[in-house]
C-alpha positions, 0 to 999 in steps of 0.5 A, a space after each residue: 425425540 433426540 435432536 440430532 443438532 442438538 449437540 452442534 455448536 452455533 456459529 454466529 453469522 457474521 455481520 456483512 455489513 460491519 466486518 465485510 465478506 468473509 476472509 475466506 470466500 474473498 482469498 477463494 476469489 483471486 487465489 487460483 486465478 493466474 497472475 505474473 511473476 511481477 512483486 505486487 505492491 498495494 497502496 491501501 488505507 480505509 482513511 481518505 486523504 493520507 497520501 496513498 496516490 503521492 505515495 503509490 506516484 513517487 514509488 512507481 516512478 522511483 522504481 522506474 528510475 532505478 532501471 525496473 519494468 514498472 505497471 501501475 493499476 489505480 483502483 479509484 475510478 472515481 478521482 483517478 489521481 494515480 493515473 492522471 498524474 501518471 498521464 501528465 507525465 506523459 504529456 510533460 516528457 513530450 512537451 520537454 523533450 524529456 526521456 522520463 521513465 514513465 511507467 505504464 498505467 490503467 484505471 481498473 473500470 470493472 471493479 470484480 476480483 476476476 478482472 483484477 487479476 486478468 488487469 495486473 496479467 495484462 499488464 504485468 507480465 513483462 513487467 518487473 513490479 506492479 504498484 497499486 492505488 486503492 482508493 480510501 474507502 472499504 470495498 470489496 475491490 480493496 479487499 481483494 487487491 489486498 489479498 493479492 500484495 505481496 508488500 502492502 502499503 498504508 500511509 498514516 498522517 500524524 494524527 490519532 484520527 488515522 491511527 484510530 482505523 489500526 488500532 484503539 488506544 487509551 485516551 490517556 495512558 495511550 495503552 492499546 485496547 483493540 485492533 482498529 477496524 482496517 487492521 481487523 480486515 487486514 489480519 483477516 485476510 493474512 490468516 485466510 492466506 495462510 490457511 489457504 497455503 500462501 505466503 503472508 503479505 509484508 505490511 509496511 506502515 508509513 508516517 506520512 506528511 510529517 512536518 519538520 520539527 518534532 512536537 508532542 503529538 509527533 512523539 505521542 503519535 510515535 510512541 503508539 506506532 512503535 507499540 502497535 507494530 508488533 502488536 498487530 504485525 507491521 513494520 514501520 518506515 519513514 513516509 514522504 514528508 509535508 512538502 509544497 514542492 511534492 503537490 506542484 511536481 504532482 501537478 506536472 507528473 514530475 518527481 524530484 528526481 527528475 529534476 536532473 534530466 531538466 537542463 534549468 534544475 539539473 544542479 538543483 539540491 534538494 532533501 528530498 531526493 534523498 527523502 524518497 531514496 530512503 523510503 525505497 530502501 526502507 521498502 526493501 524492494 529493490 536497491 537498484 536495477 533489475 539484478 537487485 530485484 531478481 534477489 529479493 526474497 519474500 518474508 518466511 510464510 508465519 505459522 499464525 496471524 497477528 493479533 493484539 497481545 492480551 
């Protein structure tokens, strides 16, 4: 008797508990819930303890100083780092008397694709961008709020142990053999976007904590990035460098640019104002005020997703 699925292809099932949820069903969950008209930026990286709260802290807070409607939304229930710091802000500006543009922020309880998209609703829509923390592991939330960024955002540390999650290289000869696991996910899900008619994500890497003076394994580190960008679709920007001062104004909620508005600090220089300023502007998210953001234009949607070049 003639098999009638004889002649069908076997599609391998995949392997949920290695690669995650498939692109597809996890793009299917948030692609047709509503959302505001606010520029979602997300903070992500799979490896823990690169700074994606610093970074998510101090671009939420520059935003705001730049004259644009900021939310910040912190994916990590758990340590909350984003929204305490976010809440100590708060509580400096009143103990100071200060009149610090303060963001307005919440901690995502419900971790479901649903209740992200009615969160950021919620607290986007009068808002101008919506900058979210995720918290340094994979999990199904990370992945949806990826599929949802417009910019994504990953912090890498100087170290081949943090480039080891985007691409694998050579030992020696530093030539790249593999895509890394998070940037697997990642390319995954900007495929599932373009297959589903959406516009692809802008996937900014940046070198963070990076110390002063170069060294061989900065360079060597470098060296890698630059290859890997293209390679699997990044751009990369310069991060926040290592900085005492940047953990004690965490602790206050405070940034270096606010130190202007402190009668005691306000004729403090420091290098570091310009050190965040750049990365805004490395960003490309806005220049200043609300009329540089309304003429932001997104990037032009690619034909193919990224992969490593043979």
């Amino acid at each position: 008797m003639h098999n009638r699925y004889a002649s069908q292809a076997v599609v391998p099932r995949r392997d949920v508990a290695l690669l995650g949820e498939d692109p597809d069903v996890i793009v299917a969950d948030v692609a047709d819930r509503p959302r505001p008209a606010a520029k979602v930026i997300v903070v992500a990286n799979e490896k823990g303890g690169v700074g994606k709260s610093t970074i998510a802290f101090h671009l939420s807070v520059a935003l705001a100083d730049a004259g644009l409607r900021v939310a910040a939304c912190d994916l990590d229930r758990r340590q909350q780092s984003l929204s305490s710091a976010l809440s100590r802000r708060d509580g400096t500006a009143r103990r100071l008397r200060l009149d610090l543009p303060r963001p307005h922020h919440q901690v995502l309880q419900i971790q479901s694709g649903a209740m992200l998209c009615q969160e950021i609703s919620r607290i986007g829509w009068k808002s101008d961008v919506i900058v979210i923390d995720v918290a340094g592991a994979d999990s199904a939330i990370a992945r949806r709020a990826i599929a949802i960024a417009d910019t994504l955002i990953t912090p890498v540390n100087s170290s081949f142990v943090d480039l080891d999650l985007l691409g694998k290289f050579h030992p020696t000869s530093l030539k790249l053999m593999a895509q890394g696991c998070f940037a697997i996910a990642v390319n995954e899900i900007r495929a599932a976007r373009l297959r589903r008619g959406m516009p692809d994500l802008d996937w900014v890497v940046a070198q963070n904590r990076v110390r002063r003076g170069a060294s061989q394994n900065q360079s060597r580190i470098e060296a890698a990035l630059l290859h890997l960008a293209p390679e699997i679709g990044f751009r990369l920007v310069e991060g926040l460098a290592e900085r005492v001062a940047y953990r004690e104004l965490f602790l206050l909620g405070l940034t270096h640019l606010d130190l202007r508005r402190i009668p005691e600090f306000a004729r403090t220089k420091t290098d570091a104002n310009r050190e965040i300023l750049g990365f805004l502007t490395e960003l490309a998210i806005c220049q200043s005020g609300r009329d540089a953001f309304k003429s932001y234009q997104p990037r032009p949607t690619l034909t193919a997703p990224p992969g490593v070049a043979a």
